[in-house]
C-alpha positions as CSV (number, residue, x, y, z in Angstrom):
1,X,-1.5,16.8,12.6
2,X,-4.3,14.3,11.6
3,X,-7.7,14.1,13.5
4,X,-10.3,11.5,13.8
5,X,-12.0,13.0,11.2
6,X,-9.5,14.9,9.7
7,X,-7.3,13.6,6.5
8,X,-5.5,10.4,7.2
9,X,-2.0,11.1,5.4
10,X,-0.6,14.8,5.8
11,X,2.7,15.5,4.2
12,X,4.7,18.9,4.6
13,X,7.1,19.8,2.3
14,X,9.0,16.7,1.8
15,X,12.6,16.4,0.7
16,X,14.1,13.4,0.3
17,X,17.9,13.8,-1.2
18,X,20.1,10.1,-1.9
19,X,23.7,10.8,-1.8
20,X,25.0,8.1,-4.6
21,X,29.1,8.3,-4.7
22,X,29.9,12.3,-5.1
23,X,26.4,12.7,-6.3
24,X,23.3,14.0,-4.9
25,X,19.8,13.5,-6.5
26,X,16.9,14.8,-5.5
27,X,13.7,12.6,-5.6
28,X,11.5,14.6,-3.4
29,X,11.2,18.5,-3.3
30,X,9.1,20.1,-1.5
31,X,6.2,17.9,-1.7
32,X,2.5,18.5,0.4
33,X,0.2,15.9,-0.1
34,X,-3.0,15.1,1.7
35,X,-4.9,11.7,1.4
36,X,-8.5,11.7,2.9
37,X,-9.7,8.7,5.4
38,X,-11.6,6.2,2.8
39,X,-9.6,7.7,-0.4
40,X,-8.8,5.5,-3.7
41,X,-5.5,8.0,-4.6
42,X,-3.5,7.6,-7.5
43,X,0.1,9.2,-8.3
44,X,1.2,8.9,-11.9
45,X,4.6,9.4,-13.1
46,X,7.5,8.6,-14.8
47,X,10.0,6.6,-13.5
48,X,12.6,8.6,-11.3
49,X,10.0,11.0,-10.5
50,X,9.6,9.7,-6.9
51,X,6.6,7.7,-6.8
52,X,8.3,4.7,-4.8
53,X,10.0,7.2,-2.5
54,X,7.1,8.5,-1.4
55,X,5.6,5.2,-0.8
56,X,8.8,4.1,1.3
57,X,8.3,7.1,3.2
58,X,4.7,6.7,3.8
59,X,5.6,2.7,4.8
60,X,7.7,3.4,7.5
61,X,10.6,2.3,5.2
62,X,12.5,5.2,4.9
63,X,12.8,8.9,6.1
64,X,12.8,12.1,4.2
65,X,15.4,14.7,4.5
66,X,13.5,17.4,5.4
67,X,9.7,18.5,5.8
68,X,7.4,16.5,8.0
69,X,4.7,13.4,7.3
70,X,1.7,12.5,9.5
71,X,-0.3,9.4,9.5
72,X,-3.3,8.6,11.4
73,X,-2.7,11.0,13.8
74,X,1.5,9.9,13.8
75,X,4.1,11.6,13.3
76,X,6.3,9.2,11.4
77,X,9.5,10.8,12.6
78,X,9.0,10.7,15.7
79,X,8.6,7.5,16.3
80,X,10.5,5.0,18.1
81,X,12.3,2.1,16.2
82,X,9.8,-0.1,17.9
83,X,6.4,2.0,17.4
84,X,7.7,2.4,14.0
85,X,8.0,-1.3,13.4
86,X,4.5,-1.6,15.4
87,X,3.1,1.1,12.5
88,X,4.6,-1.2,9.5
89,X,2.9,-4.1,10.9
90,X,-0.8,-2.8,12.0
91,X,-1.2,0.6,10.6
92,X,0.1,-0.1,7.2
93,X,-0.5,-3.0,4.5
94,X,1.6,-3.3,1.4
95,X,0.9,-4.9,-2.2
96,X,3.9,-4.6,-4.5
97,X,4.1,-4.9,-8.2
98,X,6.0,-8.5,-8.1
99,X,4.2,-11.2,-6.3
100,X,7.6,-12.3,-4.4
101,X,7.7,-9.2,-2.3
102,X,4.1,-9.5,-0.9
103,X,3.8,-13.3,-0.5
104,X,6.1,-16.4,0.4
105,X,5.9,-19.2,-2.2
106,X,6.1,-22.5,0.1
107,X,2.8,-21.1,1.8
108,X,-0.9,-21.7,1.2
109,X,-3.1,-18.7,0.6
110,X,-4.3,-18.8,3.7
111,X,-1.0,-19.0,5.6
112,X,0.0,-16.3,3.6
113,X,-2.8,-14.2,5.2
114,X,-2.6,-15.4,8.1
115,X,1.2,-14.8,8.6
116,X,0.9,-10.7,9.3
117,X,-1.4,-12.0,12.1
118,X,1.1,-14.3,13.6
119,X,4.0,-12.1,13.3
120,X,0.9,-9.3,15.2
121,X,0.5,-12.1,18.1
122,X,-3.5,-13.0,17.1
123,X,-5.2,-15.7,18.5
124,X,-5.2,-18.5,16.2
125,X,-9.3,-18.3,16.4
126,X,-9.0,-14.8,15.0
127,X,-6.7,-15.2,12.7
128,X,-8.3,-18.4,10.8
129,X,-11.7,-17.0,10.7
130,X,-10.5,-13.2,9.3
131,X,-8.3,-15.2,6.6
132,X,-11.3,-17.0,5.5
133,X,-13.2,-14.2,5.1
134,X,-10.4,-11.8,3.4
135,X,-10.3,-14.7,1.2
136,X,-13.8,-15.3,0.8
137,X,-14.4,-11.2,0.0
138,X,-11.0,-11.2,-2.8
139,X,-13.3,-14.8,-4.1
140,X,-10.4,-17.1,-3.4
141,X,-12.2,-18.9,-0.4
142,X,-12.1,-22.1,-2.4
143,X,-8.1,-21.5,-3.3
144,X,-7.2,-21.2,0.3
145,X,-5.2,-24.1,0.4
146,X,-3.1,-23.7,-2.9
147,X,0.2,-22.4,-3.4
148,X,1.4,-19.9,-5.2
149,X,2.2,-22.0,-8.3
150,X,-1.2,-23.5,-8.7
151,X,-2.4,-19.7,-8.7
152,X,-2.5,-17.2,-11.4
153,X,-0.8,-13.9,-11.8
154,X,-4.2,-12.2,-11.3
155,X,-5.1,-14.3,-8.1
156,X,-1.8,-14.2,-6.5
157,X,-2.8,-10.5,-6.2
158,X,-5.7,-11.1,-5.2
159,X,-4.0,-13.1,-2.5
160,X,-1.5,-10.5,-1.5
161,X,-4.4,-7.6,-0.9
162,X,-5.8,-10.4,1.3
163,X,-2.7,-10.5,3.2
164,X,-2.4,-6.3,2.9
165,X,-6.2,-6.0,5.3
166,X,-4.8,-8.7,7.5
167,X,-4.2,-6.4,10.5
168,X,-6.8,-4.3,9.5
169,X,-4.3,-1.3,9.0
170,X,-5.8,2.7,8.3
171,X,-3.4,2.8,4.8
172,X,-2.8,0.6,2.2
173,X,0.0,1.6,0.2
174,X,-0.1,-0.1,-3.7
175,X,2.8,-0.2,-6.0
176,X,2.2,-0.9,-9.8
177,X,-0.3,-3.6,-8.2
178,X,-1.2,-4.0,-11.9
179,X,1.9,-3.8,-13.7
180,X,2.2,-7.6,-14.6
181,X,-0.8,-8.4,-15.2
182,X,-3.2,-8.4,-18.8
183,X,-5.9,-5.9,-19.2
184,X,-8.8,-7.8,-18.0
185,X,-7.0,-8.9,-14.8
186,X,-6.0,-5.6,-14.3
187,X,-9.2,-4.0,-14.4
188,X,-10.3,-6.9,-12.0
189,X,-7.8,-5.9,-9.3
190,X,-8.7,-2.4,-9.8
191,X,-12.3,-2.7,-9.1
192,X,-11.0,-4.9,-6.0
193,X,-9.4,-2.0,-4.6
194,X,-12.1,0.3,-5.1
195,X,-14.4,-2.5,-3.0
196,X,-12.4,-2.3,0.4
197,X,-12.2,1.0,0.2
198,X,-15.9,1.2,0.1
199,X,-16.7,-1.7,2.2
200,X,-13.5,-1.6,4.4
201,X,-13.2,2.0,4.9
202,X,-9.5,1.5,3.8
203,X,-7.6,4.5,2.5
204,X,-5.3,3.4,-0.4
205,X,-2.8,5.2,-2.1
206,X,-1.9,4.1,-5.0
207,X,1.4,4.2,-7.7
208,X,0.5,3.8,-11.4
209,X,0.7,3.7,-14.9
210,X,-2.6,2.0,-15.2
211,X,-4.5,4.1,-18.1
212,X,-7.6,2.7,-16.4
213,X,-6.8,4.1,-12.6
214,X,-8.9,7.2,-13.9
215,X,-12.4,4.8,-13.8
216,X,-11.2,4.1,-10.2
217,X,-9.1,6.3,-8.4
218,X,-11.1,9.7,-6.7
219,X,-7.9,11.8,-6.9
220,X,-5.6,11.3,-9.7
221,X,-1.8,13.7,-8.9
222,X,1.1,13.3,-11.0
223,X,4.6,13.4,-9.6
224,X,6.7,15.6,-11.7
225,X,10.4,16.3,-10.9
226,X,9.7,15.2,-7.1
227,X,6.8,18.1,-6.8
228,X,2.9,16.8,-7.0
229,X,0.2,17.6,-9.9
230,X,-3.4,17.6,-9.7
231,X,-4.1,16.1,-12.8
């Protein structure tokens, strides 16, 4: 189990097994892992190797079959339905590889920020001034008000790890956040993440095939076969 000062993500021997018709494949076996508070962690991998598993596990979005997982002191399977959906919103922020999983189109920047907020029950006060100053520290501030269409690939992103600090969660869990993007932009959002977890004390742990994640990331692993790598 985690402490205050202790690692922030502890997982024990994870198994994860999806039956698909008469089938049964095995994404996760076996698999310890442990993710230090204020950490920039990569996982490389090929596809299938259980990169996005492990991520759903770690988001509250799915349960293993066997082994145990602790985060920020939680045990994730022990949880109610309602902690659990409490975890997902506060202790947890997401940034996906396609920008229509993280933000909602017909909303401004801002309100896409802001919306984790609402959904959290934040005073309006609150939630306007940490918006504008998620905004302000991604350099977006004078964006606030666009939509998504009048925003770049690169800057939608931007918007979306905005949105991922909004309730100031322990973990941020990252999926391909650069896998759409060119080169340059890429490199952009990287160095973004490395800021919040220097300035924000944010642990993010991170799913890749970014070449560049090794400039970056502390840790680098490699999932292979659903067991971890240090690479």
């Amino acid at each position: 189990m985690t402490t205050e000062n202790g690692p922030l993500v502890i997982c024990d021997n994870l198994v994860k097994i999806y039956k698909i018709a008469d089938l049964e494949v095995v994404a996760l076996q076996g698999l310890d892992l442990t993710v230090d508070r204020g950490e920039l962690m990569a996982i490389v991998g090929a596809s299938g190797s259980g990169k996005s598993t492990l991520l759903n596990i770690l988001g509250g979005l799915d349960q293993p079959s066997a082994g145990k997982v602790w985060v920020d002191g939680q045990d994730l399977l022990k949880l109610s339905p309602a902690a659990l959906t409490r975890y997902r919103r506060e202790k947890v922020g997401f940034v996906w590889q396609q920008t229509t999983r993280n933000l909602i189109p017909y909303l401004t920047a801002q309100e896409n920020v802001e919306l984790p907020m609402i959904v959290a029950g934040r005073p309006r006060r609150e939630r306007k001034k940490w918006a504008a100053e998620l905004l302000n520290a991604v350099e977006l501030y004078d964006r606030r008000h666009h939509k998504l269409s009048q925003l770049s690939g690169g800057q939608q992103q931007r918007v979306a790890i905005a949105r991922a600090l909004a309730t100031r969660p322990s973990l941020i869990l990252a999926d391909e956040p650069t896998g759409e993007l060119d080169s340059v932009t890429g490199r952009e959002i990287m160095g973004l993440f490395q800021y919040i977890v220097h300035e924000e004390g944010v642990t993010v742990l991170m799913v890749t095939h970014d070449p560049t994640v090794e400039e970056y990331a502390h840790r680098i692993y490699e999932l292979q076969d659903g067991r971890i790598l240090q690479v």
